[in-house]
C-alpha positions, 0 to 999 in steps of 0.5 A: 863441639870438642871446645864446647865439651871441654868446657862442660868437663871442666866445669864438672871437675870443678864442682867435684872439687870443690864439693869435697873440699866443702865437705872435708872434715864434716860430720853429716850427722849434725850437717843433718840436724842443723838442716833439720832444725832450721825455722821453716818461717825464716826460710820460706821469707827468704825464699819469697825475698830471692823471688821477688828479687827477679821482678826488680831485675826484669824491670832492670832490664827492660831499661838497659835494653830500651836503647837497643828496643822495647821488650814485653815485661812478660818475656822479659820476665821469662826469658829470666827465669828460663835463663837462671834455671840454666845456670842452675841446671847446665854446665859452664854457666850456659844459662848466661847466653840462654837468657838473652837468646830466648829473649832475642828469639821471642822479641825480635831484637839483635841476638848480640844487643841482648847479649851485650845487655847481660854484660852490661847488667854485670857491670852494674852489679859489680858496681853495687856489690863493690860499694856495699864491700867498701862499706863493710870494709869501712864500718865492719861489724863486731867479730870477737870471735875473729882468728888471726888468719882471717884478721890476716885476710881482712887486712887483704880484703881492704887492699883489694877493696881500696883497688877494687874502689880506685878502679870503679872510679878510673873505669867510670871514666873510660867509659864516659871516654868511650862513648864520646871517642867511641870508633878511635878507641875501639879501633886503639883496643884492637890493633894489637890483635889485628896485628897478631891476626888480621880475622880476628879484628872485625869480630873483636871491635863488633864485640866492643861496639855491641858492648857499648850500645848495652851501655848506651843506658848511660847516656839516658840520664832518668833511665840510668838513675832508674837502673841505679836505685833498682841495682841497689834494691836488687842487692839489698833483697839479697842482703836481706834473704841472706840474713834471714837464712841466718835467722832461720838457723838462729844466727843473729848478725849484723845486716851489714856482715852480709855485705862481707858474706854475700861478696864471698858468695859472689866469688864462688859464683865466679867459678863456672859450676853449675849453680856455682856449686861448691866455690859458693859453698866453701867461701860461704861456709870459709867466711862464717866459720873464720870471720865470725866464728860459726861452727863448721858443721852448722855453717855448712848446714847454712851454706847448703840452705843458702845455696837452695834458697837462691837458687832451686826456687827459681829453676823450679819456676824456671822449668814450669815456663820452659815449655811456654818457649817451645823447648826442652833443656835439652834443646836449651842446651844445644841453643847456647852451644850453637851460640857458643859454636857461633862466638868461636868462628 
C-alpha cells in the first residue's frame, strides 16, 4: 500500500513539473487564440484517425495472445479501450496493468499471459517507432529554420538512433536465442539474483517464462507477418493523426517530420503521468519550436490539441464501457493495485 501511494505521489509531481515547464514564458492569451483558430475539419479527421488506430491494435492483440488463447474481438476491444482510459485518468500509468486484467477477468485466460501480452506489444512497438526514427534520421526533411542547439541535438539523435538500430538487431538475436535455450538462459539471467536472494528467484524466472510465452508469436511465421504489417499501420495513423493536427493549425510539413515529432512524444509518454501529461507537452512543443522553427506559443497550442486528440477521445469511449465490466474507476484503481500489491510479494 505505502509503495503504491508513493508511486501515485510521484507521478503527480511529475506531471506539475513538467506541466510548468510546458507552460513557462507562454503568453495564454495567444496559447487561446491559436486553440481558437484551429480548423475544427483537421482535427475531427485526426480524432477519427486515433480512433480507428484501436481497432488495428485489438486485432494486434488478439494475435500475440493466440498462443496463450483465444480471445472475443469484443472484450478484446473493451478490455482496450477501458485500459487507455486508465492510463488517461489514473496515475502511475495504471491503465497498463488494467487493460490485460479485465481481459484476463472477462476471458478466463492467465492474469500473467495477458500481462506478458502487453510487454510484448511494447516490443513491437518499439520496434516500429525506432525504424520509422532511422528513416527521419536517414532522409530528414527541410529544417531551414533549424537552430544550432537543435543541429546539436540531431547530431545526438543520429548517435543514439545508429545504437538504438545495433541493438534491435543484437536483440532479435537473443530473442531467436531464447526460444531455443530457452530454461538454460533464464536459469543464466537469475543466478546472480538468486545469489543475493535465494525468494526472489522462482518469481523472477516465472516472470521471464510468462515473457517468452508472449513472444511465442514469433515462432508462428504467418501471425507474426500478420502482427508486423498491423504494427506498421498502427504507427503510421499515428503519423497520420499527428499531421493532420498540423493541418489544423496551418502547419504544412513533411509526413516524414512526424516520425521525429511522434518519437519526442513516445519519450514524454516514457515518464509515468497520467496521460504522460507534460513530458508529452514539452518534447512536443521542444521539438516544433527548436527543429522546425514553430512559434512557441502556437506550438503549445498544438501540443495541448495533440494531447486531447490522442487521448480524450478514447477515455470517453473508455468510460461509456466502464460499466459493461461491472465496475467503477475507482474500483479499477484498486484492482490494478492488488495487481501491484500481488507483483511486490
Amino acid at each position: 500500500m505505502a509503495r503504491q501511494a508513493l508511486r501515485i505521489v510521484v507521478s503527480l509531481a511529475l506531471m506539475i513539473g513538467l506541466l510548468i515547464v510546458f507552460f513557462w514564458n507562454v503568453n495564454f492569451h495567444e496559447v487561446k487564440e491559436a486553440l481558437a483558430h484551429a480548423n475544427f475539419g483537421w482535427l475531427s479527421a485526426a480524432i477519427l484517425v486515433a480512433l480507428s488506430s484501436y481497432i488495428i491494435r485489438t486485432i494486434r492483440w488478439q494475435l500475440i495472445l493466440r498462443p496463450v488463447g483465444r480471445t472475443r474481438f469484443s472484450s478484446t476491444l473493451l478490455a482496450m479501450v477501458v485500459g487507455y482510459a486508465g492510463i488517461t485518468l489514473l496515475p502511475a500509468r495504471m491503465g497498463d496493468v488494467l487493460r490485460p486484467v479485465l481481459l484476463a477477468q472477462r476471458d478466463r485466460l492467465s492474469t500473467s499471459a495477458t500481462l506478458a501480452s502487453t510487454l510484448t506489444e511494447r516490443v513491437f512497438d518499439l520496434y516500429t517507432v525506432v525504424v520509422f526514427f532511422l528513416f527521419f534520421l536517414i532522409f530528414p526533411p527541410p529544417m531551414p529554420m533549424l537552430t544550432a542547439e537543435s543541429a546539436s541535438h540531431l547530431s545526438y539523435f543520429r548517435v543514439v538512433g545508429g545504437v538504438f538500430g545495433a541493438g534491435l538487431v543484437v536483440g532479435t538475436g537473443i530473442l531467436l536465442g531464447l526460444f531455443r535455450y530457452q530454461d538454460r538462459l533464464i536459469e543464466i539471467l537469475v543466478w546472480p539474483v538468486a545469489r543475493l536472494r535465494r525468494s526472489w528467484a522462482e518469481p523472477l524466472s516465472n516472470f521471464f517464462h510468462h515473457f517468452m510465452d508472449g513472444l511465442r508469436i514469433l515462432q508462428r511465421p504467418r501471425d507474426l507477418v500478420w502482427v508486423l504489417l498491423s504494427s506498421v499501420l498502427i504507427w503510421v495513423l499515428i503519423f497520420l493523426q499527428a499531421d493532420f493536427t498540423l493541418l489544423a493549425f496551418d502547419i504544412h510539413l513533411p509526413l516524414r517530420a512526424t516520425y521525429l515529432l511522434v518519437t519526442l512524444t513516445v519519450l514524454g509518454l516514457a515518464v509515468p503521468t497520467p496521460g504522460g501529461a507534460g513530458g508529452f507537452h514539452a518534447l512536443l512543443k521542444g521539438g516544433l519550436t527548436g527543429f522546425f522553427g514553430i512559434e512557441t506559443n502556437l506550438a503549445t497550442g498544438v501540443a495541448i490539441a495533440y494531447h486531447a486528440v490522442c487521448f480524450y477521445p478514447i477515455t470517453l469511449v473508455g468510460l461509456i464501457c466502464i460499466p459493461i465490466f461491472g465496475i467503477s474507476l475507482k474500483t479499477a484503481a484498486s484492482t490494478v493495485q492488488e495487481e501491484h500489491e500481488e507483483e511486490d510479494a
